[in-house]
C-alpha positions as CSV (number, residue, x, y, z in Angstrom):
1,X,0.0,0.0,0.0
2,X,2.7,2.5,1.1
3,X,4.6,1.8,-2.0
4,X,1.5,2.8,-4.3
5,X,1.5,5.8,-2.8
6,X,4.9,7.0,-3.4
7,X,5.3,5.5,-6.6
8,X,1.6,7.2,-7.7
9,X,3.0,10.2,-5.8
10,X,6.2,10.1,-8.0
11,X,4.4,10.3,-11.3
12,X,2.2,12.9,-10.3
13,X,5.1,15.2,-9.7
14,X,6.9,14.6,-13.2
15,X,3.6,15.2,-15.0
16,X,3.1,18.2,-13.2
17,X,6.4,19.7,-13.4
18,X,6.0,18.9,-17.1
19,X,3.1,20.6,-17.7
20,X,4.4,24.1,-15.6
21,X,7.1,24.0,-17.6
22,X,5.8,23.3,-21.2
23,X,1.8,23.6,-20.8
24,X,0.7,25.6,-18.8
25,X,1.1,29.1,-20.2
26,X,0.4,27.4,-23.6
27,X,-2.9,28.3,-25.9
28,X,-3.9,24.7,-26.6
29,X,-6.1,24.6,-23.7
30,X,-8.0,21.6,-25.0
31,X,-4.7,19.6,-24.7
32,X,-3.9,21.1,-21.1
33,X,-7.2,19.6,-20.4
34,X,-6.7,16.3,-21.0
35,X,-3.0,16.5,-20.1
36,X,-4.2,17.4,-16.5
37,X,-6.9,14.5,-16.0
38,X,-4.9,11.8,-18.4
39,X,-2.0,12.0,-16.0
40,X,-3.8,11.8,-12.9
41,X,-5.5,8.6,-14.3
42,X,-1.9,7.3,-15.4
43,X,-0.6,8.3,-12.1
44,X,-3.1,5.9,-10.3
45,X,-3.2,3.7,-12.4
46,X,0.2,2.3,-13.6
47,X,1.4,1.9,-9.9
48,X,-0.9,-1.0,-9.5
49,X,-0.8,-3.0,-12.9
50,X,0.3,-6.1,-12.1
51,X,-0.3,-5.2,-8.2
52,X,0.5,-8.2,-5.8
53,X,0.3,-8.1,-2.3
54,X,3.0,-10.8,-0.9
55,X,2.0,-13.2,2.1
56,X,4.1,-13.1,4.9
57,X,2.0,-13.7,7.4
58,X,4.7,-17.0,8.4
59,X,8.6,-16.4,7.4
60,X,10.8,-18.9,8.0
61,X,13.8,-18.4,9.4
62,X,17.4,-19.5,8.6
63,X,19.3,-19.5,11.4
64,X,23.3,-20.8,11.7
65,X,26.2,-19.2,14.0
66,X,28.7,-17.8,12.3
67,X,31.9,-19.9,14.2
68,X,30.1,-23.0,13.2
69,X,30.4,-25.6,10.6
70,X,28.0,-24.4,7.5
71,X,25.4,-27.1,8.4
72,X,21.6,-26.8,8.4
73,X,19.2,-29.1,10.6
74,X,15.8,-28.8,11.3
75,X,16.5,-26.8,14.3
76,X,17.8,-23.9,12.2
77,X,14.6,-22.8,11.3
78,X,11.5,-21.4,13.5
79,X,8.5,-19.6,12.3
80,X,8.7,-16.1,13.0
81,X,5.7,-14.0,13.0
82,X,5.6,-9.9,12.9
83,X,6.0,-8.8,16.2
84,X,2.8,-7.1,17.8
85,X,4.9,-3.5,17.8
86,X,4.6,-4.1,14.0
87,X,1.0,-4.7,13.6
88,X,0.3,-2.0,16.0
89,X,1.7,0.3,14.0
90,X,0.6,-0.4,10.7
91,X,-2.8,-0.1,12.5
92,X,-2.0,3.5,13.3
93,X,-0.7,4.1,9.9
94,X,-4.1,2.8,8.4
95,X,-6.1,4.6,11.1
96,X,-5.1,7.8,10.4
97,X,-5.2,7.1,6.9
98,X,-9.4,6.3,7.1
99,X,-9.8,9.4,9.6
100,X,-8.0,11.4,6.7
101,X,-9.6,9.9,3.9
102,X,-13.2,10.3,6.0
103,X,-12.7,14.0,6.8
104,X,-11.8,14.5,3.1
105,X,-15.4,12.6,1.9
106,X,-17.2,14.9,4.8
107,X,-15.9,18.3,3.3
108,X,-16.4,17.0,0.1
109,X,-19.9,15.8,0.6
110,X,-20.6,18.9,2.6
111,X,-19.7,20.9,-0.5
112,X,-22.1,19.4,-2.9
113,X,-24.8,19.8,0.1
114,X,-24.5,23.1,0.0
115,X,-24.5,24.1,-3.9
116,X,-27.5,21.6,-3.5
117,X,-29.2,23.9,-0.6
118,X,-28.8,26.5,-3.1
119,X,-31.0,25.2,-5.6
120,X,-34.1,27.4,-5.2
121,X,-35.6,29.9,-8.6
122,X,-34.6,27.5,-11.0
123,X,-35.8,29.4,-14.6
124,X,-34.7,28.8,-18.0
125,X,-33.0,31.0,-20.5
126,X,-32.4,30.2,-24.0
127,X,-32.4,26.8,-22.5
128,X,-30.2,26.8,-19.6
129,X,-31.3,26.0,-16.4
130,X,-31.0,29.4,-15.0
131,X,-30.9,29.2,-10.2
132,X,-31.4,32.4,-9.0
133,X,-30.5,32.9,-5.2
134,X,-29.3,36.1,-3.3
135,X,-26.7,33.7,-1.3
136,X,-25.1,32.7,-4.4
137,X,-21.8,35.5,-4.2
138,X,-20.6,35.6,-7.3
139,X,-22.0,33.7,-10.7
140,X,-21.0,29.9,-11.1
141,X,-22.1,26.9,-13.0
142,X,-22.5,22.9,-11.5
143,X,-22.9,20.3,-14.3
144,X,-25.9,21.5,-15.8
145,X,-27.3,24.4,-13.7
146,X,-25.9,28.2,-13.8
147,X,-26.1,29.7,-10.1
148,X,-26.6,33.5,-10.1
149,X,-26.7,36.6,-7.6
150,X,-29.8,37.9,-9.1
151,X,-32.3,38.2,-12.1
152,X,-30.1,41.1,-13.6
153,X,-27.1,39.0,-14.3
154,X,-29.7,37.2,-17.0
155,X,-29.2,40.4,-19.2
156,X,-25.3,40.4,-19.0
157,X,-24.9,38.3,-21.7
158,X,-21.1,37.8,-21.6
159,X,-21.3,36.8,-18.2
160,X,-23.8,34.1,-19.3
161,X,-22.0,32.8,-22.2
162,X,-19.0,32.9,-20.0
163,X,-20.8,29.8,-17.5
164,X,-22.3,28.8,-20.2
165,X,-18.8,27.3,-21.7
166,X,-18.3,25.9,-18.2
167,X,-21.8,24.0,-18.7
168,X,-21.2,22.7,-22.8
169,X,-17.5,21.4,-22.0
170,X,-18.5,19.5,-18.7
171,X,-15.9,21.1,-16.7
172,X,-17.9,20.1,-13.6
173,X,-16.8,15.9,-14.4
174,X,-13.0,16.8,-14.1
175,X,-13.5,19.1,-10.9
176,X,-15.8,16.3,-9.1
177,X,-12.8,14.1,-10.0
178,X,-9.9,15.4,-9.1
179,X,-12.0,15.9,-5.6
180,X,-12.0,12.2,-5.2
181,X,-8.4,12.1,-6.0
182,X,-7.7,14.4,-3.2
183,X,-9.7,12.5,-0.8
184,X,-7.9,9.4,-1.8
185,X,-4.6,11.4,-1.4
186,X,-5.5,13.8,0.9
187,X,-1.9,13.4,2.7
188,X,-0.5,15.0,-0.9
189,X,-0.3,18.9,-1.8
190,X,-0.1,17.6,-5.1
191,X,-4.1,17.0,-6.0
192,X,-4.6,20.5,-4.7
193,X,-1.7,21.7,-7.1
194,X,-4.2,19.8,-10.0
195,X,-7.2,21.2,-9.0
196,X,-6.0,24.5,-9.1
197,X,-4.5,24.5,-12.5
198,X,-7.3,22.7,-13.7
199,X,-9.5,25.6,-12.9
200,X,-7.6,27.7,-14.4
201,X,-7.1,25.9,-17.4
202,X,-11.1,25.7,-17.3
203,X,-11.2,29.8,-17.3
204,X,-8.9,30.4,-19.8
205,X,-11.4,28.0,-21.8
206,X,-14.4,29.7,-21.1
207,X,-12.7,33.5,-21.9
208,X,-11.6,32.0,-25.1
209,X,-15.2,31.1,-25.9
210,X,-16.6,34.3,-24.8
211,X,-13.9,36.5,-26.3
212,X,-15.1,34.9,-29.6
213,X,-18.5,36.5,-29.8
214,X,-17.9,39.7,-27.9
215,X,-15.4,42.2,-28.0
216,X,-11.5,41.2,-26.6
217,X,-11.5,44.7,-24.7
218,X,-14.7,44.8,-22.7
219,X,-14.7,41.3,-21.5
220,X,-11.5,41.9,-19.8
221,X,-13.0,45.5,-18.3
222,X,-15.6,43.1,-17.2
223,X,-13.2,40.7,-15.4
224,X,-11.3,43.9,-14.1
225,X,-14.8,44.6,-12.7
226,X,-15.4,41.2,-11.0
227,X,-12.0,41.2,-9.4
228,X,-12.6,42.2,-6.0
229,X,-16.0,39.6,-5.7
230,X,-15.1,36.0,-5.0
231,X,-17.3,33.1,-4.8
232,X,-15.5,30.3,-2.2
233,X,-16.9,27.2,-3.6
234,X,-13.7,25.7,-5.1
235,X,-15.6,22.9,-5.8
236,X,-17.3,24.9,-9.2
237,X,-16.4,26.8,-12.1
238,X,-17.0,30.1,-11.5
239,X,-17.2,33.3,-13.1
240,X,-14.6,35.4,-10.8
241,X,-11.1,33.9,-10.4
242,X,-8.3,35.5,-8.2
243,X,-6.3,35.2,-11.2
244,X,-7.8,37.5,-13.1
245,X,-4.0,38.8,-14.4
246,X,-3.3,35.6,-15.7
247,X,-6.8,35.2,-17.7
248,X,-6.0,38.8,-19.2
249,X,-2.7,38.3,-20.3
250,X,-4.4,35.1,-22.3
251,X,-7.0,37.1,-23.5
252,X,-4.2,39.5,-24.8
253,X,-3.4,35.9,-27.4
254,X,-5.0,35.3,-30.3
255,X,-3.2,32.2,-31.9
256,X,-0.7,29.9,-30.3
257,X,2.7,30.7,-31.2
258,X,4.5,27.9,-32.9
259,X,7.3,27.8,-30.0
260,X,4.5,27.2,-27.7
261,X,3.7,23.9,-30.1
262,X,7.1,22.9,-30.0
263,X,7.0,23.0,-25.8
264,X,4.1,21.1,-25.7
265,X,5.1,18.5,-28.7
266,X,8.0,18.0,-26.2
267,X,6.4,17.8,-23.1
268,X,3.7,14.9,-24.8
269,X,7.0,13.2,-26.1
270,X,8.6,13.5,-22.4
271,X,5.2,11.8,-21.0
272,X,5.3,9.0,-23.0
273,X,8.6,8.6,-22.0
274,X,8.1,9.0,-18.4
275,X,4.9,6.8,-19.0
276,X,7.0,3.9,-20.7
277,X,9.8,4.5,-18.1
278,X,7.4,3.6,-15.7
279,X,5.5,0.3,-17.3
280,X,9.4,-0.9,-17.9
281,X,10.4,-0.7,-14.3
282,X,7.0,-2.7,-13.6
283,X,7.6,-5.3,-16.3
284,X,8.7,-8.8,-14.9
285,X,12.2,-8.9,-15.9
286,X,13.2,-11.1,-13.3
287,X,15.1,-14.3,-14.4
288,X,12.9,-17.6,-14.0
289,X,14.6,-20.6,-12.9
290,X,13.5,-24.5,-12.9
291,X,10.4,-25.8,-15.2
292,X,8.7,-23.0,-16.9
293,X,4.6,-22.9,-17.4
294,X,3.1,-20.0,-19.9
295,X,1.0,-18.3,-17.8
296,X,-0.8,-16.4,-20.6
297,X,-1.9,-19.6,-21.5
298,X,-3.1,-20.5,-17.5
299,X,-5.2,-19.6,-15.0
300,X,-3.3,-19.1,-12.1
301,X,-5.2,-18.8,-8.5
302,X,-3.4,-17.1,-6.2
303,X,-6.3,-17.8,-2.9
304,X,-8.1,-21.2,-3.4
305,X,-9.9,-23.5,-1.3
306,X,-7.1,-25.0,-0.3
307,X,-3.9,-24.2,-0.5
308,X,-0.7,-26.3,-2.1
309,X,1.7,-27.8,1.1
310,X,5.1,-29.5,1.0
311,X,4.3,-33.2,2.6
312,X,1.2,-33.1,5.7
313,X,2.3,-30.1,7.2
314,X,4.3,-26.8,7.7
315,X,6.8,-28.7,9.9
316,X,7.9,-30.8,6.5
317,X,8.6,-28.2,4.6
318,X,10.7,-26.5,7.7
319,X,12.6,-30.0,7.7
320,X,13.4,-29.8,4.2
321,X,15.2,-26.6,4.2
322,X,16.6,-27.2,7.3
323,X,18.2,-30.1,5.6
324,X,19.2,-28.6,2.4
325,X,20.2,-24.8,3.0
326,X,23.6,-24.2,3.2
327,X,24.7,-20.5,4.1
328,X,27.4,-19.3,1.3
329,X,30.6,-18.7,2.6
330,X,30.3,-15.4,1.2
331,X,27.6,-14.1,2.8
332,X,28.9,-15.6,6.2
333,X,32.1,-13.9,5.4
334,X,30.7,-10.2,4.8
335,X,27.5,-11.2,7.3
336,X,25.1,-10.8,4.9
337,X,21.6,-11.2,6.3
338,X,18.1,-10.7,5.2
339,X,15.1,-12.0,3.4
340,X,14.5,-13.3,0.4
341,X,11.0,-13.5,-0.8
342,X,10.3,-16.4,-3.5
343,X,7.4,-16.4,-6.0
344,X,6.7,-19.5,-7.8
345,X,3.8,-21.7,-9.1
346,X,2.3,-25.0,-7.8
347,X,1.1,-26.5,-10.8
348,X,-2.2,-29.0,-10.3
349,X,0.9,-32.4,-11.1
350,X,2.7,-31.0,-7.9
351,X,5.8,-29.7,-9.7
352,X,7.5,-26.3,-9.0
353,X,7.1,-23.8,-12.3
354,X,8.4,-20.3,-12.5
355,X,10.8,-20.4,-9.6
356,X,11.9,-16.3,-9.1
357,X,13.1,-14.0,-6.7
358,X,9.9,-11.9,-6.0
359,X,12.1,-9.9,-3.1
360,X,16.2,-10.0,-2.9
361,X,17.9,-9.9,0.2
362,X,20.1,-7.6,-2.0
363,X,18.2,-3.7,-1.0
364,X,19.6,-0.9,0.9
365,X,18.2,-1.3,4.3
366,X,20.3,-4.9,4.2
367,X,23.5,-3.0,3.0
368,X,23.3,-0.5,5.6
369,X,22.5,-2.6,8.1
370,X,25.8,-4.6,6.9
371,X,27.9,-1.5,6.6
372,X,27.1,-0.4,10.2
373,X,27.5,-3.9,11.7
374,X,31.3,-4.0,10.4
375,X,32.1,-0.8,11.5
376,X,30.8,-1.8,14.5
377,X,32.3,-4.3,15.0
378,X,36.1,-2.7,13.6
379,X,36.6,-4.5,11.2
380,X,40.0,-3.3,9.5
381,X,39.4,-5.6,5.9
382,X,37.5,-3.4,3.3
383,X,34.7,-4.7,1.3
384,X,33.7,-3.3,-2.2
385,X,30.0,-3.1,-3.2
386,X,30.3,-5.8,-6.4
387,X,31.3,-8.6,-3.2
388,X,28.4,-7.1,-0.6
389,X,26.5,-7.5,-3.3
390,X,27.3,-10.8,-4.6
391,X,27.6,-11.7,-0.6
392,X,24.0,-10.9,-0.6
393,X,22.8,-12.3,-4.2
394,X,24.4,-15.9,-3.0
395,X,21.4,-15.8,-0.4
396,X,19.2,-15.5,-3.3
397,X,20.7,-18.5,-6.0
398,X,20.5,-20.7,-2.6
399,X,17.1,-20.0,-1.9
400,X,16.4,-21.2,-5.6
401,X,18.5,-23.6,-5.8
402,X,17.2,-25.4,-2.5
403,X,13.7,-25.0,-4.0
404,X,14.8,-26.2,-7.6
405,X,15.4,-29.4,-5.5
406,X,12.2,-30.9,-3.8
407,X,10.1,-33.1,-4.6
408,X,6.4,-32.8,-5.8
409,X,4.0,-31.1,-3.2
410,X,0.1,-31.8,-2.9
411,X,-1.4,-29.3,-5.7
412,X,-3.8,-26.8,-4.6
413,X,-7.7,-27.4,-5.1
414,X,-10.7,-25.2,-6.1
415,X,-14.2,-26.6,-5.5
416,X,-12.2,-30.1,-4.9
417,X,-10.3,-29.8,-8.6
418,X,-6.4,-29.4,-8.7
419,X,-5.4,-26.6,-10.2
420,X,-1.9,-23.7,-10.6
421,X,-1.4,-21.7,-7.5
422,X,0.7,-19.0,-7.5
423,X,3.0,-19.3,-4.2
424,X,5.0,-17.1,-1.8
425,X,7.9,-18.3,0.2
426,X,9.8,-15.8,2.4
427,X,12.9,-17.2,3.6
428,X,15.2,-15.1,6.2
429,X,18.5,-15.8,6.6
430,X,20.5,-14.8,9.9
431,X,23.2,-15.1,11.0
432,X,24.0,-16.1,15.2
């Protein structure tokens, strides 16, 4: 979960940082649009293609002294669960996340309670639904409906045209959205960063529309006008906008410049990039040792009715790698230690398929945690970072290569047939 966020996170700031740099100031407001809500999407998205959540609710543990003869037995290994300071914490973590993500539905909710409470007058005008309320501060539009002040504003006809742009391009569907994004993320400044732009994006829209039926110059005395009146439902498109200089300056374009179409040419070609970047880094490149199954051309469970074992119970497969495992001299030697997380599949004949290391023992908390412990400990001989890393990638090949060697195991069954089962073995090494 935590690493959806910062990876979703992550994306979110490169597309936006492109699009202040090349988009933004642009006159292809139509392609700011869906620049704005098409990176969002890909930003939630991508991080969770191919999403899977490992099971480590039992680890087994590898446990051998370093003084003694490299020798597993059954009582190397014990089942170690996550302590209870562990799961208390992730608790708090995920409690303040759903009093967050609560708070954020509330104000949202709240919001469309109170554009609702102001739907009282409702008249039509050249077939607009027209709400006319003296609580409504400034004019605004929501989806389908144009809130005004008071029955005068009917006759200001740029004024009208202005919401009714708002209304014809649906501006309301990307502002409800990005609201649900920030509830989602409501921990992140950078929804509200989005939301913002958006707007603005959405009035330089609507002046272009209106600026092409009335006169350039008097719209932008009529915005001039407006400044100082301000309508505090973010959650609409309204008519004033505390960025009245920046909507001027637009109106003060008529065509996009061709340098502006070479920024944003380059800042679609940087997406993609970023965007393929992205799926590559989440692509399964990892190397797949012992039989190999196509699993495009499988169904692979991954929770069944009953799961795949290793002989009658847990305690067998504990025996096995107790009597197999052999800690690398390597890794004792540079006292590598950590855990490596297996993936492979049970196919419904018992056999291992698709042995691969889903976690390596290889990552930086492990090579810190190394570094320290030899500094520690003085330890005068130097170690380079190819043989910590090899040190730790031996933990790794001996995982696999342990598992490479059983025997079949009882195949998983759904609604009492055998079937593939995608299966999780973390195995911690440590050293005593």
């Amino acid at each position: 979960m935590l690493k959806y966020f910062i990876e979703s996170n992550i994306l979110m700031l490169i597309f936006l940082i492109i699009y202040i740099a090349f988009c933004r100031n642009s006159y292809y407001f139509k392609f700011n649009r869906v620049y704005i809500i098409s990176s969002l999407l890909i930003s939630i998205i991508s991080p969770i293609i191919n999403w899977n959540f490992l099971n480590t609710s039992n680890i087994i543990t590898f446990n051998i002294s370093a003084i003694s003869e490299i020798k597993a037995t059954a009582k190397n290994f014990e089942l170690a669960n996550f302590s209870q300071n562990d799961t208390n914490q992730f608790s708090n973590i995920l409690l303040i996340y759903i009093i967050g993500f609560l708070f954020s539905s509330f104000m949202l909710i709240y919001k469309l309670m109170k554009i609702n409470n102001l739907k009282k007058n409702i008249t039509y005008h050249n077939g607009y639904k027209m709400v006319i309320n003296e609580k409504v501060e400034s004019p605004f539009s929501f989806f389908n409906k144009i809130f005004l002040p008071g029955a005068e504003y009917l006759a200001n006809e740029m004024i009208l045209q202005h919401e009714i742009s708002h209304v014809k391009q649906k501006h309301s569907l990307d502002i409800i959205f990005i609201h649900i994004i920030k509830c989602i993320f409501w921990f992140s400044p950078l929804p509200y960063f989005y939301l913002k732009l958006c707007q603005e994006n959405h009035e330089f829209q609507a002046d272009k529309n209106v600026i092409n039926r009335f006169n350039r110059k008097e719209y932008g005395n009529l915005l001039i006008q407006n400044l100082l009146k301000n309508n505090q439902l973010t959650i609409v498109n309204q008519f004033n906008s505390s960025q009245i200089k920046k909507r001027l300056l637009m109106l003060s374009k008529k065509n996009a410049t061709s340098f502006e179409k070479i920024k944003v040419s380059f800042a679609l070609f940087l997406s993609i990039f970023v965007l393929g970047t992205s799926i590559y880094a989440q692509k399964d490149s990892t190397t797949l040792h012992g039989k190999l199954l196509d699993e495009k051309n499988s169904t692979i469970y991954t929770i069944v009715d009953k799961m795949p074992k290793y002989g009658n119970e847990m305690q067998d497969l504990i025996k096995y790698l107790g009597a197999h495992i052999k800690y690398p001299a390597l890794s004792r030697e540079i006292g590598a230690e950590g855990m490596v997380v297996l993936s492979f599949i049970v196919g419904k004949d018992g056999i291992l398929y698709n042995i691969k290391v889903a976690r390596s023992a290889y990552n930086s908390e492990n090579l810190e945690r190394t570094k320290a412990r030899r500094i520690s400990s003085k330890t005068k001989e130097p170690l380079t970072e190819i043989m910590i890393k090899n040190g730790f990638l031996a933990l790794d090949n001996e995982a696999i290569r342990v598992l490479e060697s059983m025997d079949k195991w009882t195949p998983g069954k759904q609604n009492g047939k055998e079937i593939d089962v995608r299966f999780t073995l973390p195995v911690k090494f440590k050293l005593e």
